[in-house]
N, C-alpha and C positions, 0 to 999 in steps of 0.2 A: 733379435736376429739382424744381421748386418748381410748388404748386399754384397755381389762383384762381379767383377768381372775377368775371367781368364784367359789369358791369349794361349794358342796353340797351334803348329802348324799342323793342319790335318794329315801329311803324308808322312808327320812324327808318331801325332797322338791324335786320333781324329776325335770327336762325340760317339764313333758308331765304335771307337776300340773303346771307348769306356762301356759305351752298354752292352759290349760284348765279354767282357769279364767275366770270368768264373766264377768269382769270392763275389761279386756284385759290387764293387767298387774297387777303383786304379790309386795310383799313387801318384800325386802330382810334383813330379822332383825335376829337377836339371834347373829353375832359379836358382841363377846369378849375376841376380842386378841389388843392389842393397837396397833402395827404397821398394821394390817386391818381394824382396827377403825379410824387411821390419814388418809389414803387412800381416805374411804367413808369420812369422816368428810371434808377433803381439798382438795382431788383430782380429787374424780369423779365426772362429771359432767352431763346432761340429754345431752343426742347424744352421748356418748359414746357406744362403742362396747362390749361385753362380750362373750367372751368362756364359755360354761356350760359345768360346769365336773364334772360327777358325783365319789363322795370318799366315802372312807368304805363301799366297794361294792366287788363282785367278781372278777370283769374285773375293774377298775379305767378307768374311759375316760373321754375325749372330746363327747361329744354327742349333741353339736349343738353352735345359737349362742341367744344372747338376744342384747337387747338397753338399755341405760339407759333412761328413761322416767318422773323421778320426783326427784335432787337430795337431798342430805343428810339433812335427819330433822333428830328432837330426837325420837328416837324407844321406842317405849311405854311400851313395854314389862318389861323397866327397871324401869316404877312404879306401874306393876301390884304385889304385893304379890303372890297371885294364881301363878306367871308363873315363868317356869325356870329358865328365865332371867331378875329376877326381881334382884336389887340391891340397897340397903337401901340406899348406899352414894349417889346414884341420887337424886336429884330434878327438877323441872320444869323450874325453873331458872339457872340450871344449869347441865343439862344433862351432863352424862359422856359415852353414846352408842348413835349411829346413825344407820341411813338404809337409803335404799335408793328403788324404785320404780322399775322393770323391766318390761319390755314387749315383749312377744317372741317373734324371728325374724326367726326362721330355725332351723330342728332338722337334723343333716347329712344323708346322706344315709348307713354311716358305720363309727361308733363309731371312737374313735381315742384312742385306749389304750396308757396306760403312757408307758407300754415297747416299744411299737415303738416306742414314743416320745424319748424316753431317746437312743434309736439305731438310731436315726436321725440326721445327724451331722450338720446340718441346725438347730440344734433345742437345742443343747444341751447347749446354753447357757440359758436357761429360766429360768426366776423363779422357775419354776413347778421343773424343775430339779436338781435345785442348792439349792431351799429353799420350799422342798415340801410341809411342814404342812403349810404353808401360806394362809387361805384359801380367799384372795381376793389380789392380784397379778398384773403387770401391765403385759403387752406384748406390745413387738414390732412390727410393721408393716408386717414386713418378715417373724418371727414367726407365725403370725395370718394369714399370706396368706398362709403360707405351712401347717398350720395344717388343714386351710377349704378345701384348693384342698387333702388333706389326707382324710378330711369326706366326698368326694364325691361332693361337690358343689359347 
């Protein structure tokens, strides 16, 4: 099992729309950054762990965790026209975006803002911290234990 970590802006996609889903798990589509597209594309896999963070917010955090539940197909969004993330260079046969399926696992008892992360010396090697716009990220073991016992759980 391999860690990570997911960025998300909450007033897009928050934690609480994932664990409000019907099917019991979302779809994590609209990457398009190529180094978070190789990630999904070749590294994540279904049993994987996820950090939800929510970004472009007032407070930045950690606010829970997810699974991975279905991994990386071609995101369709990239041949709809109608949508934001629609991109003429795709095709069916050869998709250039991926996603991948989540399914929520736990939302903390108390957030994890990034300024504590980045005051945590336990912590300050992270992606999150080194390489913040990243918005799909791996974590290490140690990391991901210190920031759940930080969300209270």
């Amino acid at each position: 099992m391999t860690l990570w970590l997911f960025k998300s802006e909450p007033d897009e996609y928050s934690l609480q729309d994932l664990a409000a889903e019907a099917s019991g798990f979302g779809r994590w589509d609209g990457i398009r950054n190529y180094q978070a597209r190789n990630f999904l594309r070749d590294r994540v896999a279904i049993g994987d762990g996820v950090l939800f963070y929510h970004s472009a917010c007032k407070i930045p955090a950690v606010v829970g965790t997810a699974e991975v539940v279905r991994a990386a197909y071609a995101d369709p969004a990239q041949f709809d026209p109608e949508s934001k993330y629609f991109d003429p260079k795709a095709s069916a046969d050869k998709p250039r975006w991926y996603c991948v399926d989540l399914a929520w696992r736990s939302e903390f008892a108390r957030p994890v803002p990034l300024a504590d992360i980045k005051k945590n010396p336990q912590l300050t090697e992270m992606v999150l911290v080194k390489q913040g716009r990243l918005s799909i990220q791996p974590v290490r073991q140690e990391e991901w234990d210190s920031i759940v016992k930080l969300g209270g759980k």
